[in-house]
LOZAFI-295931 format. One record per residue: residue in one letter; x, y, z of N, C-alpha, C in turn. Coordinates in pm, whole numbers, plus 50000, padded with zeros to 5 digits. Layout:
REM LOZAFI-295931
type_nx_ny_nz_cax_cay_caz_cx_cy_cz
A_X_Y_Z_X_Y_Z_X_Y_Z
...
***
This chain:
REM LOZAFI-295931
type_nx_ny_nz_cax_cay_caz_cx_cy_cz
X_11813_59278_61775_11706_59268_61873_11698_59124_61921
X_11713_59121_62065_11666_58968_62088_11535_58940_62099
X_11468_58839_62119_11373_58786_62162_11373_58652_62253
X_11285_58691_62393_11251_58527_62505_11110_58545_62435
X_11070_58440_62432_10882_58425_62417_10875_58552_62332
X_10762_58583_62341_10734_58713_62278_10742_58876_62301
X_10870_58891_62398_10910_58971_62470_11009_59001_62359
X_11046_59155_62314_11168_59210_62230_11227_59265_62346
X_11403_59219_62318_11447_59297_62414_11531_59407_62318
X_11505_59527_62336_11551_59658_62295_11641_59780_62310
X_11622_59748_62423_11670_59865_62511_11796_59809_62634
X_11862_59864_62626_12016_59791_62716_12023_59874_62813
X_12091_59900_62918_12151_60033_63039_12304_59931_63101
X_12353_60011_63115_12506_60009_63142_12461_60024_63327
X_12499_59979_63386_12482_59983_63545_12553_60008_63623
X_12558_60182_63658_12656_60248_63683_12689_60254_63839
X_12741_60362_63935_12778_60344_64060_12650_60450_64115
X_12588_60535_63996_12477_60596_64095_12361_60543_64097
X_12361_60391_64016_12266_60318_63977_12221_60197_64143
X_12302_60234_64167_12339_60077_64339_12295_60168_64418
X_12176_60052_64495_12171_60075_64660_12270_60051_64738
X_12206_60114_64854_12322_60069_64982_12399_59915_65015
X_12338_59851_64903_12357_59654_64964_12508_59668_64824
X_12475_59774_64705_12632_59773_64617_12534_59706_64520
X_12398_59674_64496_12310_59614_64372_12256_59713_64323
X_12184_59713_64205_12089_59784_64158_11997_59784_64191
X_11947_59949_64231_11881_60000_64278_11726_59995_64210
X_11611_59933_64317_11486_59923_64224_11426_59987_64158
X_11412_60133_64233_11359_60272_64193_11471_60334_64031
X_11553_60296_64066_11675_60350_63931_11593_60190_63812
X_11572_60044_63782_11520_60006_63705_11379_60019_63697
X_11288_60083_63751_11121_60058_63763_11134_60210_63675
X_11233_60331_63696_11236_60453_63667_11218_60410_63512
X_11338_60329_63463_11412_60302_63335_11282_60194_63245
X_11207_60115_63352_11104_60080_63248_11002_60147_63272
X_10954_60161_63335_10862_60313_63263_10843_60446_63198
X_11027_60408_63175_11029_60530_63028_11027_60445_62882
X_11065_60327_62926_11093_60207_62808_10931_60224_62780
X_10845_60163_62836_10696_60164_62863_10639_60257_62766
X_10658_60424_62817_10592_60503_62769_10618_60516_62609
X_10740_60502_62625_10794_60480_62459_10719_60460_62374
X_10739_60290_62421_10635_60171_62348_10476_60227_62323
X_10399_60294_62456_10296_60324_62414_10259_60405_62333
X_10369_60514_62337_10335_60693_62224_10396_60619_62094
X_10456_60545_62092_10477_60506_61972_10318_60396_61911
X_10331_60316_61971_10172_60250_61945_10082_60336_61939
X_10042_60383_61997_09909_60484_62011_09917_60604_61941
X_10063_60625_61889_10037_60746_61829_10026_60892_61887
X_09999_60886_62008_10024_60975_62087_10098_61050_62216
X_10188_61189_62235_10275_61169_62332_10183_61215_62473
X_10056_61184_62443_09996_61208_62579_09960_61076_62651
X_10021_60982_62613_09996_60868_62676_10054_60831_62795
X_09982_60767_62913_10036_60742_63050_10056_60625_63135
X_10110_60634_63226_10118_60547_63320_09996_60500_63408
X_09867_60456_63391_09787_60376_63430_09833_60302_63585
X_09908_60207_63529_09874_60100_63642_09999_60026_63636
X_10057_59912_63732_10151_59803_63697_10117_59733_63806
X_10112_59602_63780_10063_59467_63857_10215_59472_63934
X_10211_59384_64020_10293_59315_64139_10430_59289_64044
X_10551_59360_64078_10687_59337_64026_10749_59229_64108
X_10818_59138_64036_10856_59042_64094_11029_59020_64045
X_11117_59093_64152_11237_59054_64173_11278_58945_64197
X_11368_58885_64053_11384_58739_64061_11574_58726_64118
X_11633_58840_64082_11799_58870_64109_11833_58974_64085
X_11942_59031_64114_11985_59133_64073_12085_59199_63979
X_12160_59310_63975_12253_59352_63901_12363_59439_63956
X_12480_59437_63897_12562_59479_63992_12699_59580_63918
X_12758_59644_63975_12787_59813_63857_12890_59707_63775
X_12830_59752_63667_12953_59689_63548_12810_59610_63476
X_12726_59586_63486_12634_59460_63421_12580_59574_63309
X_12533_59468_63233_12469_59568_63097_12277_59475_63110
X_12213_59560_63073_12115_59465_63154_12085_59538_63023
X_11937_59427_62983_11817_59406_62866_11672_59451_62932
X_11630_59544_62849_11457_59549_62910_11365_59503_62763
X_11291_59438_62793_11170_59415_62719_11053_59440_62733
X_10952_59417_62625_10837_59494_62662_10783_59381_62533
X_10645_59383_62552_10557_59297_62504_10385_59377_62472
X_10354_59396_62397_10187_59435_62398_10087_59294_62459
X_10011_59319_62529_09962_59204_62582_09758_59199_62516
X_09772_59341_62503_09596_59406_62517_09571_59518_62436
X_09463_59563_62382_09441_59709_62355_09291_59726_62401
X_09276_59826_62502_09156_59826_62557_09113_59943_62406
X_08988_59990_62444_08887_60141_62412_09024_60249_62408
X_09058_60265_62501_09149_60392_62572_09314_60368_62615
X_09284_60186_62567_09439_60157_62716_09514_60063_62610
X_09647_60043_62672_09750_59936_62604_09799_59897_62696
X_09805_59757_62718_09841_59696_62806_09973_59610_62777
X_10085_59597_62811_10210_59560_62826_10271_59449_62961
X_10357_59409_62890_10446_59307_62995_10581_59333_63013
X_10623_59333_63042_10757_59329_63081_10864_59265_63133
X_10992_59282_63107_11078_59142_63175_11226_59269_63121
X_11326_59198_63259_11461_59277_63234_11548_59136_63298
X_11671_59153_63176_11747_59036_63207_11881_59085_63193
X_12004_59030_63231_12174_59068_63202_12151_58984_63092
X_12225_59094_62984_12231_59072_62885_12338_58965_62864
X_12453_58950_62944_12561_58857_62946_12523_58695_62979
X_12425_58675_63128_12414_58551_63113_12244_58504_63107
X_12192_58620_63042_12028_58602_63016_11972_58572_63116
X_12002_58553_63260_11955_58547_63399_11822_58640_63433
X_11740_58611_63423_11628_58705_63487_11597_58773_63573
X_11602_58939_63591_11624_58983_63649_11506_59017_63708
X_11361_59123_63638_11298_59118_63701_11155_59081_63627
X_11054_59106_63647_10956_59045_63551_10796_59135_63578
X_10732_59217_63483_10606_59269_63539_10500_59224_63425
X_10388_59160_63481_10282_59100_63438_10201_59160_63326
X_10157_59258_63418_10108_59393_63342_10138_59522_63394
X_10160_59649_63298_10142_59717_63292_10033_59851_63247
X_09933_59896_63224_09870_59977_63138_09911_60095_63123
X_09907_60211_62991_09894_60314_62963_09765_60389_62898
X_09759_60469_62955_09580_60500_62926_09638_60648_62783
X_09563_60616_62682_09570_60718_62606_09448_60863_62650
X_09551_60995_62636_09477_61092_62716_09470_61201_62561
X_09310_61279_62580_09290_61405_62470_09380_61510_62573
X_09385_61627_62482_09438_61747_62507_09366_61813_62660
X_09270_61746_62708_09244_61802_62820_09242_61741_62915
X_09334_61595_62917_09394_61532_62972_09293_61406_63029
X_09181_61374_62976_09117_61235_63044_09134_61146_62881
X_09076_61093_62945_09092_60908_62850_09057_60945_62728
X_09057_60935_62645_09023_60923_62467_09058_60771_62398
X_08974_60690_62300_08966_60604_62241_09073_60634_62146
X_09168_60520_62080_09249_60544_62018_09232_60477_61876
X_09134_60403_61888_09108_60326_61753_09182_60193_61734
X_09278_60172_61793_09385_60030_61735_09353_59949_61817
X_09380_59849_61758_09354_59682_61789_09494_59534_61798
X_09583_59640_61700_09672_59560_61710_09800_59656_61736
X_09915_59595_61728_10036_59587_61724_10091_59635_61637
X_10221_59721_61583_10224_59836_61489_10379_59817_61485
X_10478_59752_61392_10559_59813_61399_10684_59848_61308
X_10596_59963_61201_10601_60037_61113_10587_60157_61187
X_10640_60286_61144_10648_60415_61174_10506_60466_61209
X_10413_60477_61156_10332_60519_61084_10208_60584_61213
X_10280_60531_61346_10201_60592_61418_10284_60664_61490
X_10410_60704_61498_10503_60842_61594_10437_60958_61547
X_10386_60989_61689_10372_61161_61686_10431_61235_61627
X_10328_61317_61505_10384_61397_61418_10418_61506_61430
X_10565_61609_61411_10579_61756_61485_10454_61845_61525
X_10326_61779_61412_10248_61918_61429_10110_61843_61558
X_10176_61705_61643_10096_61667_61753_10080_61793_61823
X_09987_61760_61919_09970_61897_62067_10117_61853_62119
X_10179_61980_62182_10295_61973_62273_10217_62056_62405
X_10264_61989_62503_10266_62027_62636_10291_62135_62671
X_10258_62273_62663_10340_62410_62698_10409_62445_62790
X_10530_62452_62835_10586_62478_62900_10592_62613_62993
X_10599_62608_63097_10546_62725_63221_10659_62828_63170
***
């Protein structure tokens, strides 16, 4: 695992040819996709729950890009724990010359009950021991 500041970087992606816009870079919507699954991760794993969501994300700020063949780094950071929310940072870099790729301030995920609005989650800190992954016998989502 690396670490910049207090950012873990975890998670890698290989940057493929269906990954590029029309300019032959990586495509924004293909990395914003990839950290907000990184994101949700982080939060159902913190919170303990897989009903946790996508809230909010502050102003993304494209610092360079990536290009097919790059192996790029995402990180993620806990910044907050509201009543209901976890708040996160983010940063994605090439893993080859640690160049910064893009950078988000904040993020939030709002923890949701079974009938889908906000619920208090109890935590205060940072967790990272098992001890809060959703257990088989969590609520699952039923499928149509």
């Amino acid at each position: 695992m690396q670490q910049h500041g207090d950012i873990a970087f975890r998670t890698r992606k290989w940057v493929k040819p269906e990954d590029l816009n029309a300019n032959g870079t990586l495509f924004g919507g293909s990395l914003l996709r990839w950290i907000d699954e990184e994101a949700a991760i982080y939060a159902i794993v913190q919170l303990g729950n897989r009903r946790a969501v996508t809230k909010y994300m502050s102003e993304i700020e494209f610092v360079s890009s990536a290009v097919e063949g790059d192996i790029i780094e995402m990180g993620l950071s806990a910044t907050a724990f509201g009543r209901t929310s976890l708040t996160m940072r983010a940063q994605v870099r090439n893993m080859i010359t640690r160049e910064l790729i893009l950078s988000i301030d904040k993020i939030v995920f709002v923890n949701l009950g079974e009938d889908g609005t906000p619920v208090p989650h109890g935590y205060t800190e940072i967790t990272y021991d098992r001890d809060r992954i959703p257990t088989p016998t969590s609520p699952r989502r039923q499928q149509p």
